[in-house]
C-alpha positions in Angstrom: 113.3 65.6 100.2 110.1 65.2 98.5 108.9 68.6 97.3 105.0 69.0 97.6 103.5 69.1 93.7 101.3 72.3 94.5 105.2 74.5 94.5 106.8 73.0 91.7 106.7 75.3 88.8 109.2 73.8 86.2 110.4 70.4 85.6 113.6 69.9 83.4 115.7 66.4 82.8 117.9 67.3 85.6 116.3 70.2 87.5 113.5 71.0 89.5 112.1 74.6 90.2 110.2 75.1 93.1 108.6 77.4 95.4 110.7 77.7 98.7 108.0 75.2 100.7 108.6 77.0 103.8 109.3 80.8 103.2 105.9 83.3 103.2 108.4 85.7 100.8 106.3 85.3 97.5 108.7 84.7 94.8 111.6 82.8 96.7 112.1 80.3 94.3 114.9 77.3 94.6 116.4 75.3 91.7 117.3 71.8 92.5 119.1 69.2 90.8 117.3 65.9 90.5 120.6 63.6 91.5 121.7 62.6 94.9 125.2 64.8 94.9 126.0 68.1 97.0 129.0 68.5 94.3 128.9 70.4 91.1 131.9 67.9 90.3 129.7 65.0 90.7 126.8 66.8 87.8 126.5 64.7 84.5 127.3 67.2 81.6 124.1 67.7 80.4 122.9 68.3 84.2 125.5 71.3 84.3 125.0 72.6 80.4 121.3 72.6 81.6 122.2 74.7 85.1 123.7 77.5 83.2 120.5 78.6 81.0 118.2 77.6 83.8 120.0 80.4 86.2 119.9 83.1 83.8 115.9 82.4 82.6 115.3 82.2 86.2 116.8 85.4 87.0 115.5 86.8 83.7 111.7 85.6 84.3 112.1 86.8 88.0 113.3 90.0 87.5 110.7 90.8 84.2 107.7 89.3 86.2 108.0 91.0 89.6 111.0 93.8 89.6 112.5 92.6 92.8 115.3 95.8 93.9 117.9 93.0 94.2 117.5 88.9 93.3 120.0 87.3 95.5 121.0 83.8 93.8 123.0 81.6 96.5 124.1 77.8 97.0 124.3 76.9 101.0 124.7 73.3 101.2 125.5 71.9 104.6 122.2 70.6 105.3 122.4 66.7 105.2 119.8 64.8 102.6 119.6 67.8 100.3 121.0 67.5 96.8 122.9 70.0 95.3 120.2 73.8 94.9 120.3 77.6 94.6 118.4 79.7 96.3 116.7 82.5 94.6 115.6 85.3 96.7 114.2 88.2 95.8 114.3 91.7 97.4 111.1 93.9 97.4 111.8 97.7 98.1 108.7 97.0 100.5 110.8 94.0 102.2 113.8 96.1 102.5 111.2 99.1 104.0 110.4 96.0 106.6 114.4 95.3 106.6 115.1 99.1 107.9 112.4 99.5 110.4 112.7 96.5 112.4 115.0 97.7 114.9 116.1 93.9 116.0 118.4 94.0 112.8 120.0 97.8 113.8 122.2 95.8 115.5 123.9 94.1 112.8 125.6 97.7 111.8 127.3 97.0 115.0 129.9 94.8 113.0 130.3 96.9 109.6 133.3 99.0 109.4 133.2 102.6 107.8 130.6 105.2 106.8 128.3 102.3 104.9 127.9 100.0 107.6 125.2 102.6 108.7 123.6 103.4 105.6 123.8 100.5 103.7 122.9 96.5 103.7 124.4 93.6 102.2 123.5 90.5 100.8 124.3 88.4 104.3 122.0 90.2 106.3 119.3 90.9 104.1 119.2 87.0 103.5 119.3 86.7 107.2 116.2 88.8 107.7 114.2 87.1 105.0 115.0 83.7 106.3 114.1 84.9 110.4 111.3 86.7 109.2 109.7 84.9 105.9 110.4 81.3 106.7 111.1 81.0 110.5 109.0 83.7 112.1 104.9 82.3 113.3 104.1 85.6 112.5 105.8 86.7 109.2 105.5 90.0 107.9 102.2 91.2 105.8 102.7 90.8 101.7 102.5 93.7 99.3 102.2 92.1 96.2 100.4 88.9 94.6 100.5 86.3 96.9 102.8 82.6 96.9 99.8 80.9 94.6 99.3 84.1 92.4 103.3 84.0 92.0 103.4 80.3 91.3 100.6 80.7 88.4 102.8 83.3 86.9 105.7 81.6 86.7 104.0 78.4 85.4 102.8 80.6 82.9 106.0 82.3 81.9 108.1 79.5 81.7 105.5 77.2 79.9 106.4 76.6 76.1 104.2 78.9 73.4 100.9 77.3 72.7 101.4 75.9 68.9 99.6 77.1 66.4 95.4 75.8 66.3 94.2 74.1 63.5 91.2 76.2 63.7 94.3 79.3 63.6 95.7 78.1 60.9 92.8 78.0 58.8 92.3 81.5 58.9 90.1 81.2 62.2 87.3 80.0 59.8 84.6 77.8 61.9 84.4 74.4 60.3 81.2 73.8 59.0 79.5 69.9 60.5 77.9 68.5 57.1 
């Protein structure tokens, strides 16, 4: 799948980071390996070595740039012509506000057993609401919050390397002089 250049926020030797191209949930990033494989067991070393740190400076970035309540990180992987990804998804006390007053969803409580099942969500059908309603939905849900562009600026920014040192810096921020 080609990913569109205007979402991709981080490039690696065997990763690419990404806005999700069709979700309207600012911040629902996926992290997708650049080889043809739906197996971890298939990954070159390096490819894996590299998975490990880029999941925790995802999460890390993520959760220091926008304080999501939860940040969901999942691999699906039964869609055909998609190489191995995660999904990162993050949870918005405003998004779970959304979550808890759309009465369509109250009906999911219908299969939980015990006194949480009515007070509390999981995982499954938060991720089930932010998929219907965020990527599937013509009419998704108003933002609170930067938007998908202002989100991908800010993660360009955070995961870019420091700027090196100017020459201009180094000499003490001195103008040179044209002789």
């Amino acid at each position: 799948m080609e990913i569109a250049r205007q979402f991709i926020i981080h490039e690696t030797a065997h990763w690419i980071l990404n806005h999700h191209m069709s979700s309207k949930l600012p911040g629902y990033l996926v992290l997708g390996t650049r080889y043809n494989t739906r197996s971890l067991a298939d990954l070159p070393d390096g490819a894996l070595a590299e998975m490990g740190v880029l999941l925790a400076k995802v999460q890390k970035i993520l959760q220091t740039e926008f304080q999501p309540k939860w940040l969901y990180i999942s691999r699906f992987g039964h869609d055909p012509g998609f190489p191995i990804h995660f999904h990162f998804i993050p949870v918005y006390p405003w998004v779970e506000e959304l979550f808890w007053k759309d009465e369509r969803y109250r009906l999911l409580m219908n299969f939980g057993a015990g006194a949480n099942a009515h007070s509390l969500t999981d995982g499954a059908e938060m991720t089930l609401f932010i998929w219907r309603e965020f990527g599937e939905s013509p009419e998704p849900p108003s933002i609170h919050g930067p938007s998908i562009e202002q989100v991908i600026d800010r993660l360009r920014l955070a995961f870019s390397p420091p700027l090196a040192v100017s020459r201009v810096a180094a000499m003490g921020a001195r103008t040179p002089t044209i002789q």
